[in-house]
C-alpha positions, 0 to 999 in steps of 0.5 A: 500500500503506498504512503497516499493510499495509507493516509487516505484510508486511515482518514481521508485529506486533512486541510489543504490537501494533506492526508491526516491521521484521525484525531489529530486537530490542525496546527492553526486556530480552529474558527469559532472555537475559543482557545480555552475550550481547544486546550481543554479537549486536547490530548498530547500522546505518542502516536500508534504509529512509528516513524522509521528515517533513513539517512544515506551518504550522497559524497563517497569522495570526501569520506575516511572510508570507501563505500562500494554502494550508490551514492544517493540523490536524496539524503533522507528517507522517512518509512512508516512501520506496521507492526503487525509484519515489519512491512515498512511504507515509504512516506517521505524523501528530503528534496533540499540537497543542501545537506551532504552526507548525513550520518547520525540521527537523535530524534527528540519525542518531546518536540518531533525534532530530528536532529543529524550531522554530516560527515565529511573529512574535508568540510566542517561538520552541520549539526541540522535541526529538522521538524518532523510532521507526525501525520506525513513524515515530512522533514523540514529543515530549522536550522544547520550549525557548524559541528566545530571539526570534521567527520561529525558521527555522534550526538547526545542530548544531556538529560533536559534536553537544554545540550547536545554533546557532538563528536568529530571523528576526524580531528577527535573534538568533543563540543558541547552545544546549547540548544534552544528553549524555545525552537528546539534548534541547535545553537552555538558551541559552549565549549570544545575539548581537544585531545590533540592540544591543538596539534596538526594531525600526523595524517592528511585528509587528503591522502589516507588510508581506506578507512574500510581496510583492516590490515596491518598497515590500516589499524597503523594509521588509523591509530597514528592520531586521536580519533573520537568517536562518540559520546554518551553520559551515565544513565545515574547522574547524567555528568559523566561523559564517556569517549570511545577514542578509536585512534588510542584505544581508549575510553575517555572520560569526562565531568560535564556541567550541564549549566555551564556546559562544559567538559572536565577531562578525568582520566582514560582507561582502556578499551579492552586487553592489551597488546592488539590493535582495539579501535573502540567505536561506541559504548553502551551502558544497560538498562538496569545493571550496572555495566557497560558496553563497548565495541572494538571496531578493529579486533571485533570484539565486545569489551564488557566493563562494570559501572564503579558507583563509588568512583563516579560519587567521588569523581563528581564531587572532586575538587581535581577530576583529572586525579580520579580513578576510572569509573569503568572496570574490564571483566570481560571482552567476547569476540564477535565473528568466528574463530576461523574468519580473519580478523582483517575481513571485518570491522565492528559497525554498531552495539546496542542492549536491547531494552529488555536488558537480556541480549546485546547486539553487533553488527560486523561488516565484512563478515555481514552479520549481526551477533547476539549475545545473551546478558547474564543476570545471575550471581557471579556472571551478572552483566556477563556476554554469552553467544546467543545467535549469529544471523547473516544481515541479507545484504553488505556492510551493515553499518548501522540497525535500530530496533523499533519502540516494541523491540520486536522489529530490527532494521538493518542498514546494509551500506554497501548493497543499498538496502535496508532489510527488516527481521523478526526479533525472538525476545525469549532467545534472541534468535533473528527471523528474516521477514523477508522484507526488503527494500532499496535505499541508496548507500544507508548508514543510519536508521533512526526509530521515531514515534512522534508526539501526536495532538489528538482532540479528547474525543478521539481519544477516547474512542482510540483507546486500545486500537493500533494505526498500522502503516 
């Protein structure tokens, strides 16, 4: 069923012109209703329906890596999800081609904003505010702000949404953005943390190594420079920053202020064992356990650390971060593909914890495929990995998958064979059902899971209670 023929069926045109889903009251004034009375029978609910936005790279020339799909005309690719078979219905395409390479998404629920940064080793980094239309998907661009470094690939809004913490890959800077109260776009940098001191980077943009290889040669250069790669802050207090530094395999760590919204450097520790080449990417932490999480893009493996709540107590109420201890403690670390698959086919894409908290999930690019493991929540192997499933991805290099909101339905995102791919998620085994669901999608790198926030009037409402829209 197509986008139109959806919205059409569900409640027919809403004004001019544009398909409505039922219950939900137009943006403007209603003639002849007085405000107070609008107000009263309003509802603010998150919508049935679930939003699945695809972002592709449209520039192969200016990337660290070389993908080997297409590059795509349209940025931006907003599906609709129905829940009942994991069939998904494209609802909307961006049309403005003024954003390059968009590689990393954060939708905020509250507003219906997206928020995405681009990706590009030559140009500085956009961090680009999108409104997101509920009813059709549609994107609309609010503002674009410079990321302050290149290769930006992660953002994170602090616990009030009132920062967004962003990453640059390239040249390894952390920024801390203030976002704005009222639009919700992103504002300007409140401060900026270098590793590098300031110092040039050993290895040129314009002559490096495919970022894609994994040989010797390749981890050597890509581990000649400091080379952040996302930030996330400790599900406890929200003032703890956390770094994956792929180039010196490292985990940084940080005391951030969200009132003044600045970062206090507070010691490292490493990403898993010593002596192998580890390339942290991303981190982690579980719902409720108090562990974290990180995948070593270059070794394929999964280092698990346990959260040490004594140390983060001291850390933040220390008069000297830097003299802390780390707050991570290694336990154990896991391999993510085969014993017998050379290590140098394959680079880690992305981790996630379910949100049940019994399984997490790596994909491997190279080897295709996304690994299961089983959290142990026993006495004495608590936050502990075992392998649980290993399912082939139906497509090339997934650099990035996303559950929806029930954590029933997992999108891949196959970057070098142009699709995205759609499977059934057993929550009791972690085993991988391919729906056989498939669909083209230009070079895809992120898939971003958006449920928006739905103004419904009360009547509607009440006759809605207990039913589900399906795209």
């Amino acid at each position: 069923m197509s986008s139109q023929s959806y919205a059409d069926a569900i409640s027919g045109p809403g004004p001019h012109g544009v398909p409505e889903l039922s219950g939900v009251l137009p943006d403007g004034p209603e003639r002849g209703v007085p405000s107070s009375a609008r107000e009263t029978t309003e509802v603010v609910m998150p919508a049935a329906h679930e939003l699945i936005i695809v972002s592709c790279y449209t520039r192969f020339d200016n990337l660290a890596h070389g993908p080997r799909g297409t590059e795509a005309r349209r940025s931006l690719y907003t599906f609709c999800l129905d829940k009942n078979d994991g069939e998904l219905v494209l609802f909307s395409v961006t049309t403005d081609d003024s954003v390059m390479n968009p590689a990393f998404s954060r939708f905020d629920s509250q507003r219906n904003l997206l928020y995405t940064c681009t990706e590009s080793v030559a140009e500085p980094g956009e961090i680009v505010t999108y409104s997101v239309d509920p009813r059709t998907g549609k994107l609309v661009k609010l503002g674009c702000q410079c990321a302050g470094g290149t290769s930006t690939c992660y953002l994170t809004l602090d616990k009030e949404s009132k920062n967004m913490l962003v990453v640059n890959y390239w040249n390894a800077t952390i920024g801390v953005f203030g976002i704005d109260s009222d639009s919700g776009v992103v504002g300007e940098a409140k401060s900026v943390y270098d590793p590098n001191s300031g110092k040039g980077m050993k290895v040129s943009y314009t002559k490096h190594v495919n970022h894609s290889e994994n040989d010797t040669h390749a981890q050597k250069e890509r581990q000649s420079d400091p080379h952040s790669h996302a930030v996330i802050l400790d599900p406890y207090f929200g003032k703890i920053a956390y770094v994956p530094d792929l180039g010196m395999d490292l985990i940084r760590q940080f005391r951030f202020n969200p009132q003044s919204g600045t970062l206090e450097a507070a010691g490292t520790c490493r990403s898993g064992p010593e002596s192998k080449s580890l390339g942290p990417r991303y981190i982690e932490f579980h719902p409720t356990l108090p562990f974290a999480y990180v995948v070593n893009e270059l070794s394929s493996e999964v280092s698990v650390f346990q959260f040490d709540h004594q140390a983060a107590e001291r850390l933040l109420s220390s008069s000297d971060p830097s003299k802390e201890e780390s707050t991570l403690r290694l336990v154990q670390t896991v391999r993510t593909i085969p014993d017998a698959w050379p290590g140098d086919m394959n680079t880690c894409g992305r981790i996630t914890v379910h949100k049940s908290g019994h399984f997490v999930l790596v994909s491997n690019r190279g080897h295709n495929s996304i690994t299961i493991f089983r959290v142990h929540h026993e006495l004495g192997s608590q936050g502990l990995l075992s392998l649980a499933h290993l399912q082939h991805t139906r497509g090339a290099t997934p650099r990035h998958f996303q559950f929806d909101s029930s954590g029933q339905w997992l999108i891949s995102a196959n970057q070098d064979s142009d699709t995205i791919s759609v499977f059934r998620f057993n929550i009791a085994t972690g085993a991988m059902e391919w729906t056989g669901n498939e669909y083209h999608v230009p070079s895809p790198n992120f898939v971003c899971s958006a449920r928006p926030q739905m103004r419904l009037s009360a009547r509607a409402q009440a006759s809605r209670e207990g039913a589900t829209l399906n795209c």
